[in-house]
C-alpha angles and dihedrals in degrees: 000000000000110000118255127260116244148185093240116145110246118245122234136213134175114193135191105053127166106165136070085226099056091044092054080049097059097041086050087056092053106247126167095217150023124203121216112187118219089181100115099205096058123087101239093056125148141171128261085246106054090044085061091057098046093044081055095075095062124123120228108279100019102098131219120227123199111196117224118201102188093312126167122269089231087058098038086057102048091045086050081055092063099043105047091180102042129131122218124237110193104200111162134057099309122149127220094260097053084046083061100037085054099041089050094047087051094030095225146137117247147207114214119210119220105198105216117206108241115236118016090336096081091067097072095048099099107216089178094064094037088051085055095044092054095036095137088062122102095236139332126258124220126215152152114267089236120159097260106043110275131317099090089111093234121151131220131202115282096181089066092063115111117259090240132043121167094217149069105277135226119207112197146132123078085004108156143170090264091046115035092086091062109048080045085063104040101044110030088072085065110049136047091255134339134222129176134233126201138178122142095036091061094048125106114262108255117223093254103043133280115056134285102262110246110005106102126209117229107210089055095049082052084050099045097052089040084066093048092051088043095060094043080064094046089051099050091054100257116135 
């Protein structure tokens, strides 16, 4: 049976912050959660500890999310320590055995990404059987198959999802202001509910082209929300 439409709000997340004044940004706009990435070779890493900072200046109801990329139980567990509310985001290759082996040692909750290849190739990645694999997650993230684990801002190709996915859905990778409705409308009808990720869309423009990893820009990240808010009117039936 496909899932029925709804007029749900969308959940929104930013991820990738590194600074106090971003993260003020993003709690002004009116998001439900903010990403920190503990993957070091990423270039919005930070510390545990400074994402325990950050992560201090949450108000209650807006949730912090640390990204794993194939991390250690042991470190998993001792960032979750310092971060008693945090979500986790599983990002790597992890199987669905070491997903549960890292969500019991921290005793949290997690969000599995399921790295989608961009163009054709998309077709032939089976979500259904994914969703089915990671059951026991909270929801499933969705993301471009892009060399570094996500952020590249890279899109895949929506069009090619099944009709029907027996999970809470994740929309994320090359998400923008100009984009995000569609991928709202297009999306939440499939799923049991639907939130949105973005990184690289709500970063400051950096001189040569691209953005600078990990500053965000807050007129974007107003922008940004503004279009999700947008959609959620337009699909329950308001002008």
């Amino acid at each position: 049976m496909n899932p029925l439409p709804s007029p749900q709000r969308t959940r929104i997340k930013i991820c990738g912050l590194t600074r106090e004044q971003d993260v003020h940004a993003a709690i002004a706009a009116g998001v439900d959660a903010i990403g920190f990435v503990l993957y070091a070779k990423s270039p919005r890493a930070i510390s545990a500890e400074r994402a325990a900072h950050l992560a201090k200046l949450l108000p209650p109801f807006i949730t912090p999310v640390l990204l794993f990329v194939n991390a250690e139980p042991d470190d998993v567990a001792a960032a979750c320590a310092l971060l008693p509310t945090a979500l986790l985001q599983l990002h790597g290759d992890e199987s669905p055995q070491t997903c549960s082996i890292l969500a019991g040692t921290a005793k949290r909750p997690f969000v599995r990404a399921a790295r989608i290849p961009t163009g054709p190739g998309g077709a032939d990645f089976d979500l259904v059987k994914y969703a089915l694999d990671y059951s026991h997650a909270q929801a499933i993230l969705l993301d471009a198959h892009v060399e570094g684990f996500g952020g590249g801002g890279k899109a895949f190709n929506w069009s090619l999802l099944p009709p029907s996915v027996n999970a809470h859905l994740v929309l994320s990778g090359g998400l923008t202001a100009a984009n995000v409705g569609d991928g709202i409308a297009l999306l939440r009808p499939r799923c049991k509910s639907l939130a949105v990720d973005v990184s690289s869309a709500v970063e400051v423009d950096a001189p040569g082209g691209g953005t600078l990893k990990g500053i965000k820009d807050s007129e974007k990240i107003n922008q940004f929300v503004a279009a999700v808010r947008a959609a959620d009117q337009r699909l329950a039936g308001f002008p």
